[in-house]
C-alpha positions in Angstrom: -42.2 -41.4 -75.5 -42.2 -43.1 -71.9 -44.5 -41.8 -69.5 -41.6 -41.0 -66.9 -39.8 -38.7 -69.8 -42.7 -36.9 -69.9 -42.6 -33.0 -68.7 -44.5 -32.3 -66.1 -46.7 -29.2 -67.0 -48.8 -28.2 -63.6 -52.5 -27.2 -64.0 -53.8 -23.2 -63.0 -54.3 -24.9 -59.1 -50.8 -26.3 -59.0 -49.2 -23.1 -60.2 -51.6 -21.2 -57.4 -50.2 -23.6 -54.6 -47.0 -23.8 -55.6 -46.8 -19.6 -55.6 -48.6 -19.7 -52.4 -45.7 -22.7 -50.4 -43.1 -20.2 -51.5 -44.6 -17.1 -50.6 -45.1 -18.8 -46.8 -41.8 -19.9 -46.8 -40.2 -16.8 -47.5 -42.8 -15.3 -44.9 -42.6 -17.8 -42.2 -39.5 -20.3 -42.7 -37.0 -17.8 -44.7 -36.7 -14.3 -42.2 -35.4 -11.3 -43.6 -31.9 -10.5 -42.6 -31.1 -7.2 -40.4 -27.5 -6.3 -39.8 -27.7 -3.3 -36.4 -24.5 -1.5 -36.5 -24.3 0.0 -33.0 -21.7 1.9 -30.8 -22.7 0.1 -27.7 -24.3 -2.8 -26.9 -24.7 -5.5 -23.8 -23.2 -5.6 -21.4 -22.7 -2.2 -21.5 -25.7 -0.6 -19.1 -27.1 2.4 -21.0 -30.1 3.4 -23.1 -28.6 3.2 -26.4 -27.8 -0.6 -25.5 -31.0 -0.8 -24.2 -33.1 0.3 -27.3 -31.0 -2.1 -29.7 -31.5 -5.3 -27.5 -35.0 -4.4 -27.4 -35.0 -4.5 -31.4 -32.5 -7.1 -31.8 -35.1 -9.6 -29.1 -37.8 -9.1 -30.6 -37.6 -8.2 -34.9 -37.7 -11.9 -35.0 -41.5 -11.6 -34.2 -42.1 -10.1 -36.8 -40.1 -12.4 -39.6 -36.7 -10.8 -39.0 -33.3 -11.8 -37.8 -30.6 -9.7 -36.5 -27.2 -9.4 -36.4 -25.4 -7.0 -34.2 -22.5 -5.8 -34.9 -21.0 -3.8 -31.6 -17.8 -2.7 -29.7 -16.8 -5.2 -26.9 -18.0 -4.0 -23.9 -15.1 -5.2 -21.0 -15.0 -4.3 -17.1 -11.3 -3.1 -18.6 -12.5 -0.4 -21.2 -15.9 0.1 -19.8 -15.6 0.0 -15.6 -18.3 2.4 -15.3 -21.1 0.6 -17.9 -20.0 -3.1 -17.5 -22.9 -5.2 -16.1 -22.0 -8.6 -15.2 -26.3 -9.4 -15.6 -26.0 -8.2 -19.2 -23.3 -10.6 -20.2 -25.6 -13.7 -21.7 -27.9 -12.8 -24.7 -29.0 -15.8 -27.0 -31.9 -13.7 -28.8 -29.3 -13.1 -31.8 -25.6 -13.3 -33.1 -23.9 -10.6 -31.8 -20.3 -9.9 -33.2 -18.4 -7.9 -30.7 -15.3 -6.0 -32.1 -12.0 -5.6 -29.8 -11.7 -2.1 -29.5 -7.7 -1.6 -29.3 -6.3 0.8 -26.5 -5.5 4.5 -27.8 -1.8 5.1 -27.9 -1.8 7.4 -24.8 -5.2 7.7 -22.3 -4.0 10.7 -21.2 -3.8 12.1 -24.7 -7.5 11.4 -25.6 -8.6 12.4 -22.0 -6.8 15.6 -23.3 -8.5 15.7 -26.7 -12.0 14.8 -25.4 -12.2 17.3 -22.7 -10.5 20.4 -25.1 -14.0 19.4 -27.6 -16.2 20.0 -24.6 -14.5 23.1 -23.6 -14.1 24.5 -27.1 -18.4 23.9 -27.7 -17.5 20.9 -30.0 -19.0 18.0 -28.1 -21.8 16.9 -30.5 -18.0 16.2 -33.1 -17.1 13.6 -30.6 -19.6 11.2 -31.9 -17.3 10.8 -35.5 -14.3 9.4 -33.3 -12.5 7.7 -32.3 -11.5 6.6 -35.3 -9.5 3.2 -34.6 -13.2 1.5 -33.3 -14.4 2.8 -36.4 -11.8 1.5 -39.2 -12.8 -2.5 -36.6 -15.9 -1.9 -37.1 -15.8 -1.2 -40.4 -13.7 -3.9 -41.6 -15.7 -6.4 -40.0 -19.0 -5.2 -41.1 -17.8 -5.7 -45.2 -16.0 -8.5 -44.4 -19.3 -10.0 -42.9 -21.4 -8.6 -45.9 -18.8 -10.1 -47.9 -20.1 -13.5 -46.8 -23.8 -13.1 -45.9 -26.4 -11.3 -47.3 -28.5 -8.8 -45.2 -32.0 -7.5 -46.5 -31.2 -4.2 -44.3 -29.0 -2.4 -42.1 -30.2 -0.5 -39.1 -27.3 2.1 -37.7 -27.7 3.9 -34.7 -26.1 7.1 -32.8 -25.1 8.5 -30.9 -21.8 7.7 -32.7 -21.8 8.9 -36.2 -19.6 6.3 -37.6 -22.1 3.6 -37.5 -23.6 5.6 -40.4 -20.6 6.2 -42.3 -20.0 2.2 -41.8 -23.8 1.5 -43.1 -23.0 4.0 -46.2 -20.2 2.3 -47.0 -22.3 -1.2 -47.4 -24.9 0.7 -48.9 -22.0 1.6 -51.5 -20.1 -2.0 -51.3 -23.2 -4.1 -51.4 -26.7 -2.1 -52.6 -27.7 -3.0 -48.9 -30.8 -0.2 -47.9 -30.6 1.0 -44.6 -32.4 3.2 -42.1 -30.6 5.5 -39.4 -31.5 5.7 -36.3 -31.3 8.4 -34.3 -31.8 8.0 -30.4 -29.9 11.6 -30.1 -29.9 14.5 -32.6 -27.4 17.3 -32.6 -29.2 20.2 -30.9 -31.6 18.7 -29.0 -30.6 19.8 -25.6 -30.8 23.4 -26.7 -34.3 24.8 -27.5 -33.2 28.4 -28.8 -29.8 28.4 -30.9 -28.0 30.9 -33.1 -27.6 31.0 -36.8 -24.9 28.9 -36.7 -23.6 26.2 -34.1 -21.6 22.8 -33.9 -24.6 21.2 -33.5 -25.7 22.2 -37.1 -22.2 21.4 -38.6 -22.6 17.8 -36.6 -26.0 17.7 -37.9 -25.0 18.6 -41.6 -22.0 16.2 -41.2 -23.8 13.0 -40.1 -26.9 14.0 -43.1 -24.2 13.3 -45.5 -23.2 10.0 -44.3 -27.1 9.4 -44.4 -27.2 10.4 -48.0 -27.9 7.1 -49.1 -30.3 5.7 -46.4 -33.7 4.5 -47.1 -35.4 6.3 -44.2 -34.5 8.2 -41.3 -35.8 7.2 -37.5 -35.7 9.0 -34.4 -37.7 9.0 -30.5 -40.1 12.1 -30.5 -42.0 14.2 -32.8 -40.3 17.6 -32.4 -36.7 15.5 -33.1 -38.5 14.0 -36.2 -39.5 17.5 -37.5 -35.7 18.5 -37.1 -34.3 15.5 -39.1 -37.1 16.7 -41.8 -36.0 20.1 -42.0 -32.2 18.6 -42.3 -33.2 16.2 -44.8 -35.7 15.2 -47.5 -35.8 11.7 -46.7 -38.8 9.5 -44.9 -38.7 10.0 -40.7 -40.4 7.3 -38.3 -40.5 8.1 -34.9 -40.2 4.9 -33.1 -40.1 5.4 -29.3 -37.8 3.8 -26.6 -40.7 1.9 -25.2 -41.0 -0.6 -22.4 -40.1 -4.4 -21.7 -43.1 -5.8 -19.6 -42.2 -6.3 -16.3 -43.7 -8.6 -13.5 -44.8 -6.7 -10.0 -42.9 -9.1 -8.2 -41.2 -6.8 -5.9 -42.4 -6.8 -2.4 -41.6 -2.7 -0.7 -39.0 -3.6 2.2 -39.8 -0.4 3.9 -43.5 -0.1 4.1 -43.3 2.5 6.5 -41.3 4.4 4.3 -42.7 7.5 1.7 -40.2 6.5 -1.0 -39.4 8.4 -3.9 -36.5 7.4 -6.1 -34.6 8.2 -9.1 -32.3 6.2 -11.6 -30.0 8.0 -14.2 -27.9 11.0 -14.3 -27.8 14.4 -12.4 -26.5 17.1 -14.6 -26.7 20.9 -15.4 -30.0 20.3 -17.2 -31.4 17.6 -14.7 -31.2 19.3 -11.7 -33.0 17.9 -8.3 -33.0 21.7 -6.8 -36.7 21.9 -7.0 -37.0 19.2 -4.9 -34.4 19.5 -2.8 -35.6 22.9 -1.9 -39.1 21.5 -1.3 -37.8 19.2 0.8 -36.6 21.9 2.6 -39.3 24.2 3.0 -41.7 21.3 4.2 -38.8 21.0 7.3 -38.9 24.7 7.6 -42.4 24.7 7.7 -42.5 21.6 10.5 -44.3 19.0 7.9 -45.8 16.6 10.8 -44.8 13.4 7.7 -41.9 14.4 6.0 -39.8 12.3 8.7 -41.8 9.7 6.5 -40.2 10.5 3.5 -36.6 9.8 1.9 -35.3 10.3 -1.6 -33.3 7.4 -3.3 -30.9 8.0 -5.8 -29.4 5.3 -8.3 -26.6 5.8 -10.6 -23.1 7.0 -11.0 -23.6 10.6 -10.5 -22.9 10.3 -6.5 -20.2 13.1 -5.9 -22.2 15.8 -7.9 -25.8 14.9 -5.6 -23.5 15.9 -2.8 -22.6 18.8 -3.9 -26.2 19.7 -4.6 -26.8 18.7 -1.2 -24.5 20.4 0.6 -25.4 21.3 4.1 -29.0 21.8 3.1 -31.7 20.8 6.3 -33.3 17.6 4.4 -30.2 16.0 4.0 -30.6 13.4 6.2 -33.5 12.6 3.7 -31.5 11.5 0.7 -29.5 8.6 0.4 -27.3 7.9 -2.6 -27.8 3.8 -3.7 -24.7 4.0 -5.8 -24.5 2.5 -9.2 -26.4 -0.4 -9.8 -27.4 -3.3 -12.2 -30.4 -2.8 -14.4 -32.0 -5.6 -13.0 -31.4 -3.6 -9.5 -32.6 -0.6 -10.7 -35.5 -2.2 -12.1 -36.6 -3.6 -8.8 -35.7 -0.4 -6.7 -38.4 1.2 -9.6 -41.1 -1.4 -8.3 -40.1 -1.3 -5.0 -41.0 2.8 -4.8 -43.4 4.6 -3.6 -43.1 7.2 -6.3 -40.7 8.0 -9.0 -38.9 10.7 -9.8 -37.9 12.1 -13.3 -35.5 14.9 -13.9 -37.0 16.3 -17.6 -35.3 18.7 -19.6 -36.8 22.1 -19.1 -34.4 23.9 -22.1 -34.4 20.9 -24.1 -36.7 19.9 -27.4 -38.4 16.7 -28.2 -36.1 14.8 -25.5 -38.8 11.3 -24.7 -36.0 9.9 -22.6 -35.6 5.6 -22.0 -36.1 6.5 -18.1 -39.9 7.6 -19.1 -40.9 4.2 -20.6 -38.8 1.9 -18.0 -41.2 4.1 -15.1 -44.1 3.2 -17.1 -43.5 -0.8 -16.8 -42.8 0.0 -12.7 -46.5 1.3 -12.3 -45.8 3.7 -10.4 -46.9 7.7 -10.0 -44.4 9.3 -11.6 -43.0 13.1 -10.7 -41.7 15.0 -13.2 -39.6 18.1 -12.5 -39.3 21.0 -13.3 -41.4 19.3 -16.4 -40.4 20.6 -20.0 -43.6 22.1 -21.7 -43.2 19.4 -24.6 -42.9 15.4 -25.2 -42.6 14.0 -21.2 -45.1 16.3 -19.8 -47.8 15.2 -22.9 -47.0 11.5 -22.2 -47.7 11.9 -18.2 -50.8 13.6 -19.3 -51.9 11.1 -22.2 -51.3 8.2 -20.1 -52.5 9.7 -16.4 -49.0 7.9 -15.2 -47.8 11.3 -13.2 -47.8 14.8 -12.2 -45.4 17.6 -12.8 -44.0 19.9 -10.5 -42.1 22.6 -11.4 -41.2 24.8 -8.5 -40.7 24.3 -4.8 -44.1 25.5 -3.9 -46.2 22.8 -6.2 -43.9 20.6 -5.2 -44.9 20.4 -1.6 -48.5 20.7 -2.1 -48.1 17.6 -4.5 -45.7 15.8 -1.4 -48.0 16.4 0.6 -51.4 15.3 -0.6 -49.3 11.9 -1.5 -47.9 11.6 2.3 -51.6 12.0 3.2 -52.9 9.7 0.8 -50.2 7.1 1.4 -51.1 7.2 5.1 -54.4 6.7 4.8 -54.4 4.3 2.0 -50.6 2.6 2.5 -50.1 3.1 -1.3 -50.8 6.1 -3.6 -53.6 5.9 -6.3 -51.9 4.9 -9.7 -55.0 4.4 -12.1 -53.5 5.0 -15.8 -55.0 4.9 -19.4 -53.8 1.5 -20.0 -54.7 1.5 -23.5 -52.8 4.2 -24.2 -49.5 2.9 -21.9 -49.8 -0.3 -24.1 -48.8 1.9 -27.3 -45.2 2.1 -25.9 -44.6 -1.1 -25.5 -40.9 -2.0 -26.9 -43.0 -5.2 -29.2 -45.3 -2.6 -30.4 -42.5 -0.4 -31.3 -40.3 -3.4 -32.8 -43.5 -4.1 -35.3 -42.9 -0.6 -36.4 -39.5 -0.9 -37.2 -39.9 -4.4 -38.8 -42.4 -3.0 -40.8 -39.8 0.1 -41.8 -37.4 -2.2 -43.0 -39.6 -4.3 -44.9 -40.4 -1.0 -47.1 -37.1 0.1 -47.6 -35.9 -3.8 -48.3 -38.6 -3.9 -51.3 -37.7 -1.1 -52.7 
């Protein structure tokens, strides 16, 4: 027989490299494949968006490449969330599904606000169901084409779930949900029966097939495990890194300023009222002093405002971009963060982003639980939780800041790293590479 018919039989050393180029190229040259399913996404400006860019930027660190599969975010549908900054991102395919119009506005106005008023708010997140049935469609029409190692769905809407059970029946596809809100959270003490349990119960049946179950805090991860018997991670919000770049355009100026929502359960009162009292009480700096707020809650700081003496302290900056909010954190004196004093295991995105502004933070009224052990693991801020504290804390910072021009910010830096948003991406890539080798 010719030498060139021969079969070519490799040695114990060929075999051991040729095992060895595959295995790198399926590590290095051949990613895994990650469909996200999310209910919002950039451009549209808040935390859940934040979170899943964070993921869908960096999993390809760690041997991962996402797709995102999202409603379209327009200045049309979304006029209060659009930003115009958060229009170009070319860290992953994302596939962003026309949500049509509802047949009347006024109708679902209707329909939305009878949920709240009847105690059935946490239901909202299964509707409404037209974005679902588009995002559905396009999801299996996508697996259809292209395989995915693992699908990550988020909340707060519940129908990315049901959408990543329905691959998971379709395709086999494993998939972890994540859980950036849980049913209940916002209430520490609750009956024997609630909506919030029938949401929670609801959405654990969608989840009946996933892999693993993820969600931002401790106590939220205890609650999914007494809902469920599947695997939780706690994967945090984390931070971007962020370059001090910012120069303070008022260095005369004590400023302390807040970005995110007012509402019953974050409530400036404490402050406000301390702000007060240190006017009452003739304060020789708190003409230093002034309290910026950032973000769409305007008309309801007013009406916490009122007539109150310290008005002429606070100044409402509107609703910004969150590269503008992001510099106004830098460009602070201090920061302010509303935590929620009723609610349980809520590690909010506004803790993390204050973290990458190095600056003290001041936490009010403070909540016993996740925020206040973070401020105190990492030395990053102080919590105040009544009027009085409050201006004893104002005012050793007026006095420090006048004597020093900046206050004293000297955190556990090895313990701030932990939150990073790449330290917390490893996790997740590491998540899905269990439940995709299953």
């Amino acid at each position: 027989m010719n030498s060139f018919c021969t079969r070519w039989m490799p040695n114990k050393n060929e075999k051991f490299q040729y095992i060895l180029i595959l295995t790198l190229k399926e590590t290095y040259l051949m990613p895994k494949k990650v469909l996200i399913i999310s209910s919002c996404f950039y451009p549209e400006n808040v935390p859940g968006s934040h979170r899943m860019a964070a993921f869908a930027r960096h999993l390809s660190e760690f041997g991962w490449q996402a797709t995102v599969i999202c409603p379209d975010c327009t200045p049309a549908n979304m006029p209060r969330h659009y930003d115009e900054s958060l229009t170009t991102f070319g860290h992953c395919p994302v596939i962003r599904v026309e949500s049509p119009p509802p047949k009347s506005e006024l109708l679902e106005r209707i329909f939305n606000k009878l949920f709240v008023i009847a105690g059935l708010k946490d239901l909202l997140g299964f509707t409404p169901h037209r974005v679902y049935r588009r995002l559905l469609n396009t999801a299996l029409e996508l697996a259809a084409k292209e395989h995915f190692d693992a699908v990550l769905a988020t909340a707060p809407r519940a129908y990315t779930m049901r959408i990543a059970n329905q691959l998971n029946t379709e395709f086999g596809i494993p998939w972890a949900a994540d859980f950036r809100d849980v049913p209940g959270e916002l209430t520490r003490h609750q009956g024997h029966w609630s909506t919030e349990k029938m949401a929670l119960n609801l959405i654990m049946k969608f989840c009946a097939s996933a892999q693993a179950l993820v969600t931002v805090s401790t106590p939220l991860a205890k609650k999914l495990e007494s809902a469920s018997d599947k695997p939780v991670e706690v994967i945090f919000n984390g931070f971007e890194s962020q370059k001090q770049t910012t120069k303070n355009k008022n260095p005369d100026i004590f400023t302390i300023v807040y970005c995110g929502s007012i509402m019953i359960d974050r409530d400036p009162t404490p402050l406000l009222d301390a702000l007060d009292l240190m006017i009452k009480n003739k304060n020789p700096l708190v003409h230093k002093l002034r309290f910026h707020y950032y973000g769409r809650s305007g008309q309801l700081l007013k009406k916490y405002i009122g007539e109150r003496p310290c008005s002429h302290l606070v100044q409402d900056m509107g609703s910004v971009s969150l590269q503008e909010s992001l510099n106004a954190q830098q460009n602070a004196t201090a920061l302010l963060l509303l935590s929620h004093a009723n609610g349980i295991g809520i590690m909010t995105s506004k803790i993390f982003e204050y973290l990458a502004a190095r600056r003290p933070i001041l936490s009010v009224p403070g909540d016993q639980d996740v925020t206040d052990e973070l401020l105190d693991k990492t030395r990053a801020g102080i919590t105040g939780s009544n009027p009085e504290q409050l201006v004893n804390i104002l005012s050793s910072w007026l006095n420090e800041w006048i004597e020093n021009k900046a206050l004293n910010y000297k955190v556990d830096e090895t313990e701030v790293a932990k939150y990073s948003r790449i330290r917390q991406t490893e996790r997740l890539a590491n998540l899905l590479g269990r439940i995709s080798n299953k």
